[in-house]
VORO-342354 format. One record per residue (C-alpha): residue number from 1; residue in three letters; z, y, x. Coordinates in pm, 1 decimal. Example, Ala and Ser with C-alpha at 12.3 -4.5 7.8 and 13.67 -1.06 7.14 Angstrom:
% VORO-342354
<site><resi>1</resi><resn>ala</resn><up>780.0</up><north>-450.0</north><east>1230.0</east></site>
<site><resi>2</resi><resn>ser</resn><up>714.0</up><north>-106.0</north><east>1367.0</east></site>
% end
This chain:
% VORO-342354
<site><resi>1</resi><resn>unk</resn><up>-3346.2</up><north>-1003.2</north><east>-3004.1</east></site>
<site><resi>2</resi><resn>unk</resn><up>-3565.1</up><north>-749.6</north><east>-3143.7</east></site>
<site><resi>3</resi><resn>unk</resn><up>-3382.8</up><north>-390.0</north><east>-3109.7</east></site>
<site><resi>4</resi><resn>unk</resn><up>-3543.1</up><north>-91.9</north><east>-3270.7</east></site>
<site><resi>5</resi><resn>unk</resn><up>-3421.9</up><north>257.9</north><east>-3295.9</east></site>
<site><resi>6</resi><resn>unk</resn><up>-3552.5</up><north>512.1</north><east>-3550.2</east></site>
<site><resi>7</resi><resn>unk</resn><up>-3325.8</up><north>827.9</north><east>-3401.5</east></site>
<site><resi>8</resi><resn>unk</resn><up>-3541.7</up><north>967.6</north><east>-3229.1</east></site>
<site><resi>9</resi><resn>unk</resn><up>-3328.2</up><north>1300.7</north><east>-3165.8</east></site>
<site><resi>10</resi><resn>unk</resn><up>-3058.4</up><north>1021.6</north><east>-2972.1</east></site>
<site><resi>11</resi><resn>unk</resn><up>-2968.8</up><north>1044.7</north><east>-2646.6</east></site>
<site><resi>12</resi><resn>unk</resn><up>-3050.6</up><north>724.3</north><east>-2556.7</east></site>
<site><resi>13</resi><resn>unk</resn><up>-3379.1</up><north>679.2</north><east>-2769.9</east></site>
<site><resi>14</resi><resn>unk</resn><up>-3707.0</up><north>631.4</north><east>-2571.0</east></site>
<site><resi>15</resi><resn>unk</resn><up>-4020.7</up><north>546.0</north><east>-2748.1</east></site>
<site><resi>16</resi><resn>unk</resn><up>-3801.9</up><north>380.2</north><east>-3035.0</east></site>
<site><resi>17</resi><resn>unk</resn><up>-3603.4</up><north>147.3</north><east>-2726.6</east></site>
<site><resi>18</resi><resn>unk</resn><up>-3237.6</up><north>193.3</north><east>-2678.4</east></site>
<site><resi>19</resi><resn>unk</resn><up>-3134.4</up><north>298.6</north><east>-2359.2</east></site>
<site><resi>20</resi><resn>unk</resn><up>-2755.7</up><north>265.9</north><east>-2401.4</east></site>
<site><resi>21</resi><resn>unk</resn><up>-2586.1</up><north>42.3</north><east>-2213.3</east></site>
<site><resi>22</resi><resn>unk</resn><up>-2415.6</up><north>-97.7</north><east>-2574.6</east></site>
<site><resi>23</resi><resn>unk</resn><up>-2462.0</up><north>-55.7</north><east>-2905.9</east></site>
<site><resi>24</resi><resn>unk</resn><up>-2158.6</up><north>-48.1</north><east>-3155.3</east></site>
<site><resi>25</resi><resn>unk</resn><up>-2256.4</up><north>-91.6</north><east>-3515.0</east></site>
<site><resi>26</resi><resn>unk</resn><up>-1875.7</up><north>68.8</north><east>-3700.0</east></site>
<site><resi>27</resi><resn>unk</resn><up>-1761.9</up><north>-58.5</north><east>-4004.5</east></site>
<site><resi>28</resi><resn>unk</resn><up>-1972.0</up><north>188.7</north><east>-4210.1</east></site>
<site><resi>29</resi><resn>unk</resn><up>-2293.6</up><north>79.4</north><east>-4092.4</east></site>
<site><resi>30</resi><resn>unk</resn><up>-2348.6</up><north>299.3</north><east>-3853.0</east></site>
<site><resi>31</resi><resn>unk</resn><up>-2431.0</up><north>335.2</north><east>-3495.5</east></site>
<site><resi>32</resi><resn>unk</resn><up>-2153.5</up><north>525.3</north><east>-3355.6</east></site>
<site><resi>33</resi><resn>unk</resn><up>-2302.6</up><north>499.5</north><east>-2990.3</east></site>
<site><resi>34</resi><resn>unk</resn><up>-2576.8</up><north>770.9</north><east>-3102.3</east></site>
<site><resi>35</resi><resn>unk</resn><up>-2522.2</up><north>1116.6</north><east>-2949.3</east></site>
<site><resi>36</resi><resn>unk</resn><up>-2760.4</up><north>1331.2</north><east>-3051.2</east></site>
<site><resi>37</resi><resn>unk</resn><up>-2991.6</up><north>1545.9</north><east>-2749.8</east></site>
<site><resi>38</resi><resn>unk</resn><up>-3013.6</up><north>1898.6</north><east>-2797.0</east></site>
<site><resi>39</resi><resn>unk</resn><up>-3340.0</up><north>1930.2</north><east>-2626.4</east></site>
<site><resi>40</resi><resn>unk</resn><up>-3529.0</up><north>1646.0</north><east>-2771.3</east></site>
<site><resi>41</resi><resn>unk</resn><up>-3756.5</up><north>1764.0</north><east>-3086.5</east></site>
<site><resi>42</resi><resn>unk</resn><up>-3729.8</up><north>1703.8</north><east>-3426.3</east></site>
<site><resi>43</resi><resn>unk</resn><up>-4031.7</up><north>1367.4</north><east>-3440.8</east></site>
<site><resi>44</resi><resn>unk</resn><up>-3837.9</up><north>1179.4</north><east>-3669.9</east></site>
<site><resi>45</resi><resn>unk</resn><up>-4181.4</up><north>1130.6</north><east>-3956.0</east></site>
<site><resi>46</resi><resn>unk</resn><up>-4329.9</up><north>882.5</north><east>-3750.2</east></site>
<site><resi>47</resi><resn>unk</resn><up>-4435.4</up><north>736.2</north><east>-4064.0</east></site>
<site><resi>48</resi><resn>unk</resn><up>-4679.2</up><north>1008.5</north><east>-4179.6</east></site>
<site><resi>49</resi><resn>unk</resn><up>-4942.1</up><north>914.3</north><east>-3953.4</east></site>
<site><resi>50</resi><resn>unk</resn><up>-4884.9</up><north>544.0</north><east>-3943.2</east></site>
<site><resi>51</resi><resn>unk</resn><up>-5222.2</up><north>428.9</north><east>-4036.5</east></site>
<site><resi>52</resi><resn>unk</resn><up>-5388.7</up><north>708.1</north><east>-3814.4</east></site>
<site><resi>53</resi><resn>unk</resn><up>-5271.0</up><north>592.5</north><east>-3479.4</east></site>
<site><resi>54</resi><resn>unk</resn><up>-5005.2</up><north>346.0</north><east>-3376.7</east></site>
<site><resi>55</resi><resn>unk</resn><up>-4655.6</up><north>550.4</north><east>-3237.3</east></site>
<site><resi>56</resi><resn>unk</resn><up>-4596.1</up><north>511.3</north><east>-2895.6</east></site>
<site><resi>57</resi><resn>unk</resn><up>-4335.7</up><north>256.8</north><east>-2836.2</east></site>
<site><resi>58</resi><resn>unk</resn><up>-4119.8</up><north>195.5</north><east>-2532.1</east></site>
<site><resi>59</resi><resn>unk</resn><up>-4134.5</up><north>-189.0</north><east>-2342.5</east></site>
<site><resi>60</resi><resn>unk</resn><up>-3823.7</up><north>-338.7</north><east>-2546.9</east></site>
<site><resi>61</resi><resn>unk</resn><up>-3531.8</up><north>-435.8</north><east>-2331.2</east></site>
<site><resi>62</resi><resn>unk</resn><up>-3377.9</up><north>-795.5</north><east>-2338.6</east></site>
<site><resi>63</resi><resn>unk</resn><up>-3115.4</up><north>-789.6</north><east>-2514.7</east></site>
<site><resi>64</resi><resn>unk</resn><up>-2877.5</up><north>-988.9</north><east>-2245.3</east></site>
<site><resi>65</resi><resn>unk</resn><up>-2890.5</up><north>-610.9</north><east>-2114.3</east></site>
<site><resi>66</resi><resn>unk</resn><up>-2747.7</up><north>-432.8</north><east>-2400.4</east></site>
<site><resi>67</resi><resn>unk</resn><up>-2393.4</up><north>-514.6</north><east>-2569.7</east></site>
<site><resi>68</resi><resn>unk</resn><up>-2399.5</up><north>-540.4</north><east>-2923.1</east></site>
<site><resi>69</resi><resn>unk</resn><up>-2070.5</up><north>-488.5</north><east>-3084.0</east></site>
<site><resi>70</resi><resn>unk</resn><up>-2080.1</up><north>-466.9</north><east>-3480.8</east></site>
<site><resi>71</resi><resn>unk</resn><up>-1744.9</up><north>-374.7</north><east>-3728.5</east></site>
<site><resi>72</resi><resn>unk</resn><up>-1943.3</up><north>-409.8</north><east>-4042.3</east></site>
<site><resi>73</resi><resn>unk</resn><up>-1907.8</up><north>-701.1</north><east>-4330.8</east></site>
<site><resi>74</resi><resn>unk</resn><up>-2266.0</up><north>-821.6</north><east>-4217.2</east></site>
<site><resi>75</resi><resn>unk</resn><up>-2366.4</up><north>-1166.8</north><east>-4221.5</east></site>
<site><resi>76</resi><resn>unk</resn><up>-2444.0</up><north>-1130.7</north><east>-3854.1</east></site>
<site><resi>77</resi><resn>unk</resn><up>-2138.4</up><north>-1051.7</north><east>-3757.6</east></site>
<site><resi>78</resi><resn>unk</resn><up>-1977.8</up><north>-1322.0</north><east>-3570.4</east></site>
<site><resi>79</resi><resn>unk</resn><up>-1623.2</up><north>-1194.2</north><east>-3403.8</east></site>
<site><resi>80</resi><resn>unk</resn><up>-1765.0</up><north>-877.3</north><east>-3348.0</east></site>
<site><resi>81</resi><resn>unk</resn><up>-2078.7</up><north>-942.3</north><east>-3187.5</east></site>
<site><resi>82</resi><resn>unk</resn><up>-2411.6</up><north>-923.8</north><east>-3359.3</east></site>
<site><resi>83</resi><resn>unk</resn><up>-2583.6</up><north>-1260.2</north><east>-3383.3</east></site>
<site><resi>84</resi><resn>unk</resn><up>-2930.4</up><north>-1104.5</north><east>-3558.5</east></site>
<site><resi>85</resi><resn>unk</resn><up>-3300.0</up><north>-1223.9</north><east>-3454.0</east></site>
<site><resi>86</resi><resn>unk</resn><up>-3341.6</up><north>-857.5</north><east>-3454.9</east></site>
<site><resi>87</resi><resn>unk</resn><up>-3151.3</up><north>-479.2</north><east>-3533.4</east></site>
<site><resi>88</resi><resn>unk</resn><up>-3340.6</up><north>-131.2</north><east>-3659.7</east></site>
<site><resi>89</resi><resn>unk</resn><up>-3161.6</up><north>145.7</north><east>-3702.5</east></site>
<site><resi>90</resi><resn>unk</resn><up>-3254.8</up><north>409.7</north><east>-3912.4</east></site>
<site><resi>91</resi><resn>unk</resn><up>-3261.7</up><north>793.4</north><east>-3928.8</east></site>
<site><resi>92</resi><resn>unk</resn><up>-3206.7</up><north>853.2</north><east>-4260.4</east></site>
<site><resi>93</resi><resn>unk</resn><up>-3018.5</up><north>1203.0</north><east>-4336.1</east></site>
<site><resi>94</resi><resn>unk</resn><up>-2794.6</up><north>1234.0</north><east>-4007.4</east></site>
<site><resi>95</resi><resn>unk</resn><up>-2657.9</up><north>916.5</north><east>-3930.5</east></site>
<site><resi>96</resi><resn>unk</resn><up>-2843.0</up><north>603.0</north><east>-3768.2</east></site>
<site><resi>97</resi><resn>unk</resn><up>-2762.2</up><north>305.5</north><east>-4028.2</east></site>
<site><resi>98</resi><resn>unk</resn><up>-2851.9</up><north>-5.5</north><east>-3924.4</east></site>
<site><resi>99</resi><resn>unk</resn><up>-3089.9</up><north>-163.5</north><east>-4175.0</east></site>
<site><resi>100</resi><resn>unk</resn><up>-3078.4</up><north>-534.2</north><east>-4056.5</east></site>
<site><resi>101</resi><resn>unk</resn><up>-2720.1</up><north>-493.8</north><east>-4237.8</east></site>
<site><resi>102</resi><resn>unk</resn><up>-2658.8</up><north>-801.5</north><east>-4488.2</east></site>
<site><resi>103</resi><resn>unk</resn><up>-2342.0</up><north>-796.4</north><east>-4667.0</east></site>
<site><resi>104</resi><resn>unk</resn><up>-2114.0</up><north>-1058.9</north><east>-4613.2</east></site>
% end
């Protein structure tokens, strides 16, 4: 499974790769494993310079390694796991959304 983070001000987040040991998408959408890091800088426009030079992205993890919990209505959700060819989570405003989310 293809895991991407967009949070960039997370914890966790390295190079867009999740370092958490699980990720819990809540019934919202949301990620509510992100904690955000104080010291980390405010990247989050990635986008801006897309087409000047490729962002620097972390080796992805397998995702045997990371637990995947999900509370949403999503098609993927299959008794609480998440059973998606692949997860991105977004930074829009100040919460991580996961955008794979289909509604059930």
């Amino acid at each position: 499974m293809d895991i991407r983070c967009r949070k960039l001000l997370c914890k966790f987040n390295d190079r867009f790769t999740c370092k958490a040991k699980g990720i819990l998408v809540n019934g919202k959408v949301i990620c509510s494993t992100f904690e955000k890091d104080d010291n980390k800088k405010d990247l989050q426009d990635v986008t801006k310079h897309l087409f000047e030079s490729e962002p620097n992205y972390a080796p992805q993890r397998d995702s045997k390694a990371l637990a995947i919990g999900c509370e949403a209505k999503c098609l993927f959700n299959r008794n609480g796991k998440c059973v998606s060819n692949g997860i991105t989570l977004n930074s829009i405003k100040e919460k991580p959304y996961c955008v794979s989310f289909l509604k059930k």
